[in-house]
Wavefront OBJ file of the C-alpha trace (Angstrom):
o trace
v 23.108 5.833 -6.076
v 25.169 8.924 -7.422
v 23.604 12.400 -8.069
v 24.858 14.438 -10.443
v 24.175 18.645 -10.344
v 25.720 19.885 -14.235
v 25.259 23.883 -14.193
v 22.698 24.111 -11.798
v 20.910 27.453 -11.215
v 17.732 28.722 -9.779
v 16.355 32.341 -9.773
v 13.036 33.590 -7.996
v 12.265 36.713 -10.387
v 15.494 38.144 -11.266
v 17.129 37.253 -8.678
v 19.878 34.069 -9.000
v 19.914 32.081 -5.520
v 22.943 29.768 -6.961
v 24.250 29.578 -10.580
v 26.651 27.858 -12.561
v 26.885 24.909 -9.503
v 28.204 21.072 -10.844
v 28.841 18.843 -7.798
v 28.389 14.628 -7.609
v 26.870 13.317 -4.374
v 27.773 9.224 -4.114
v 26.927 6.947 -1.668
v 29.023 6.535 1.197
v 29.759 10.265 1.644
v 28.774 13.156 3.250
v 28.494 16.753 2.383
v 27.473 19.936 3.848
v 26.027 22.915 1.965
v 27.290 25.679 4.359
v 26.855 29.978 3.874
v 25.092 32.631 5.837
v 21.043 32.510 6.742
v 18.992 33.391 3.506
v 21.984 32.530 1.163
v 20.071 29.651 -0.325
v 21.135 27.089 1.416
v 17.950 25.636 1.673
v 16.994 25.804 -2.099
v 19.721 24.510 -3.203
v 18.926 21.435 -1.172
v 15.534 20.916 -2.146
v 16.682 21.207 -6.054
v 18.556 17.687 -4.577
v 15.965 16.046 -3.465
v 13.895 16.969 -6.816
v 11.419 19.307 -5.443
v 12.129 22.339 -6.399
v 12.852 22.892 -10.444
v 15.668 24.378 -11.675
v 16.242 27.308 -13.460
v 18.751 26.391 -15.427
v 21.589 23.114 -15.961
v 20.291 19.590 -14.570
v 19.962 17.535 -11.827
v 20.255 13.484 -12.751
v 20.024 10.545 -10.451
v 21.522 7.463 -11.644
v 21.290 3.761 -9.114
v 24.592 1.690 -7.968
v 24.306 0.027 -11.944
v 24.375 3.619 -13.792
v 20.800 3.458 -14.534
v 19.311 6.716 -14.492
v 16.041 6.920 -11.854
v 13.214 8.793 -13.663
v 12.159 12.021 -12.025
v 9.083 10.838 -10.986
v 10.725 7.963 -9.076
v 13.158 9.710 -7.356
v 11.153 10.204 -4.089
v 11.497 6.611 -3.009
v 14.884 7.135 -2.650
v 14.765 10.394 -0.456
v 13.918 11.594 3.000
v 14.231 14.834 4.554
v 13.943 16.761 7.792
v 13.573 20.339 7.830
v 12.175 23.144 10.042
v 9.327 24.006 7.000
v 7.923 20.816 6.944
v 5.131 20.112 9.236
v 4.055 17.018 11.541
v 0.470 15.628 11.420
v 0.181 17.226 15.276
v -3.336 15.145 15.407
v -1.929 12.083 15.372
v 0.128 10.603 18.417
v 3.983 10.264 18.086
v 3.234 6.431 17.036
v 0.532 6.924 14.820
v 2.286 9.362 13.392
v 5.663 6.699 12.788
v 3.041 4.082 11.191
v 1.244 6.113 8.948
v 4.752 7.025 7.943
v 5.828 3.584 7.281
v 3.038 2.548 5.236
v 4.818 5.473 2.839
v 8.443 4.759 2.632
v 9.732 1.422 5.193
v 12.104 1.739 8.124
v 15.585 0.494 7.983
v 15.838 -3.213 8.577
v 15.446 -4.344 11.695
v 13.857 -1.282 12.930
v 10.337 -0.979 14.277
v 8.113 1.832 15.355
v 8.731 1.085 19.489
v 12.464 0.675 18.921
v 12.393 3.925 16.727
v 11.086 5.528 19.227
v 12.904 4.107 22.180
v 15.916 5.429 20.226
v 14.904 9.092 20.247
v 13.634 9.038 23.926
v 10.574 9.639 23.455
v 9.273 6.047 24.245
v 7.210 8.216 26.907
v 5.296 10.116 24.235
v 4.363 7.028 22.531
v 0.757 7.846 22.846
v 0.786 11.785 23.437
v -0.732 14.187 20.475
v 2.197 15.522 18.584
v 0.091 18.978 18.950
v 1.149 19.022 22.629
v 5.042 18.374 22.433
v 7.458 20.966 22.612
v 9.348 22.084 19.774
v 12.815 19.842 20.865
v 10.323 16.778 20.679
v 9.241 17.743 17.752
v 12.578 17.675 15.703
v 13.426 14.610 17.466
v 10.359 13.456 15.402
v 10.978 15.108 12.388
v 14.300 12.960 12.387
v 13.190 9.793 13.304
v 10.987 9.713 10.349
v 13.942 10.839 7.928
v 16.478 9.015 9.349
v 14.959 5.931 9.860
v 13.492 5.690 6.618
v 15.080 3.194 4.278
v 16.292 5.479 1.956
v 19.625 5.965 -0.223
v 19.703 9.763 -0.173
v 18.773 11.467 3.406
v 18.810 15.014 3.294
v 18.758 16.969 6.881
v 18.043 21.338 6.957
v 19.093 23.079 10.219
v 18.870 19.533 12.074
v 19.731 20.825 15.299
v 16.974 23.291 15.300
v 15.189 23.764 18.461
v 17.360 20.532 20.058
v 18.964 21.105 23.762
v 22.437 19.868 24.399
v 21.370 16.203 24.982
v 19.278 16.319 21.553
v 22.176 17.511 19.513
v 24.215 14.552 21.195
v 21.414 12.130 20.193
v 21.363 13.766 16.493
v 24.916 13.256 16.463
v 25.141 9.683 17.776
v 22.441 9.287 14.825
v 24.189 10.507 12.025
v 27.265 8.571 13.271
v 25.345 4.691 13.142
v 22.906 5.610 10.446
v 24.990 7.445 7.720
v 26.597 4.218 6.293
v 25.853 3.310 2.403
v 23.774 6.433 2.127
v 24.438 10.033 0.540
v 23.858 12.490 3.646
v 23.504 16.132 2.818
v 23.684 18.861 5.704
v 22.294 22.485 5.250
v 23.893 24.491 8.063
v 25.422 27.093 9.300
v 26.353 25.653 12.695
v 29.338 22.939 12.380
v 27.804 21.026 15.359
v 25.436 19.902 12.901
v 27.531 19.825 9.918
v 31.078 18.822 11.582
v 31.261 15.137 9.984
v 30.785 15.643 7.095
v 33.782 14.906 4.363
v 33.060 17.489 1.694
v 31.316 21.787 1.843
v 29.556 23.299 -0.782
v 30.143 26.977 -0.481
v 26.687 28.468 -1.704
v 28.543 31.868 -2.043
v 30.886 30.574 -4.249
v 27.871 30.023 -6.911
v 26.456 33.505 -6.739
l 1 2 3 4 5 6 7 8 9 10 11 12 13 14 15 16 17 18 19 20 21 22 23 24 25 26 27 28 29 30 31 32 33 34 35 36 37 38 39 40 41 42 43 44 45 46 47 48 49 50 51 52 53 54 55 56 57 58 59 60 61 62 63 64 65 66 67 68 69 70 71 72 73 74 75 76 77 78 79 80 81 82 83 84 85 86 87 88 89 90 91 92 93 94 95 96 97 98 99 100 101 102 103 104 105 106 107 108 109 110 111 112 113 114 115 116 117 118 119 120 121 122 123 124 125 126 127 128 129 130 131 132 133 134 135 136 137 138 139 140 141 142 143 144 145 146 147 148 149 150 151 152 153 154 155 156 157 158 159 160 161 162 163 164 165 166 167 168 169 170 171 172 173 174 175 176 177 178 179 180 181 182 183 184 185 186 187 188 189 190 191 192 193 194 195 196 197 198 199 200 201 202 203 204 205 206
């Protein structure tokens, strides 16, 4: 899979967030889109993953064979975790994981238990997400993006609300799960962003 930005922009009113921005994401690599909070960091990663229009210039997503993925495909191939996107809290931790899967599958090999298991919270199996705390609750929040079986995974302040041993797990995630996949970062905070190969400076496309 290989996305490819060509003069992308995007305004609210008259305001530009980013302008005049042509970058390639390909499989295999990682990249970080990195400036201060409320720089538009997080725009100009949901104009990736096709949910936000542009403005102006194009986003195209093409598969390994140069075929271009329609718009209204492009989904399939994404998953995301971010801060602004909510859990079903009325659902346990495991409910939550299958009602997921029956959406997008899990890697190969990888079941809801062992999902779990891997971002200890094999303890919360059957606990309302409503009564975790907010560290559990990212842990969730990535389990369903990263364990998706998805080409492009796309991860927003991933660290947010995570302890010392939850960054570590994040980390040891990112490390065994970023491997023939395009991983995109919006951070300010290079614990979360420090692997990655390649920066986008959103202040450079001002």
């Amino acid at each position: 899979m290989k996305i490819s930005l060509t003069n992308a922009g995007k305004r609210f009113n008259r305001d530009w967030i980013f302008r005049k921005l042509s970058q390639e994401f390909t499989v295999g690599h990682s990249y970080a889109i990195v400036g201060p909070n409320g720089s538009g960091k997080s725009t100009l990663l949901q104009a990736i993953a096709g949910s936000l229009q542009l403005s102006e210039g194009t986003v195209d997503y093409f598969t390994h064979d140069q075929q271009k993925i329609a718009a209204e495909l492009v989904f399939k191939h994404v998953s995301l975790a971010a801060p602004y996107l909510e859990l079903i809290e009325e659902m346990t931790a495991k409910e939550f994981l299958e009602f997921h899967g029956q959406f997008k599958t899990f890697l190969p090999g990888k079941t809801v238990v062992g999902i779990l298991e891997e971002v200890g919270l094999t303890k919360a199996a059957d606990k309302q997400i409503r009564y975790f705390s907010s560290g559990m609750k990212q842990r969730m929040k990535l389990a369903q993006a990263v364990f998706s079986d998805t080409t492009l995974l796309l991860l927003d302040e991933p660290c947010t609300n995570l302890d010392q041993e939850g960054i570590a797990l994040y980390q040891k995630l990112i490390s065994n799960y970023s491997t023939n996949r395009i991983v995109v970062i919006s951070s300010n905070d290079v614990q979360e962003y420090g692997n990655c190969e390649e920066r986008v400076e959103i202040l450079k496309h001002k």
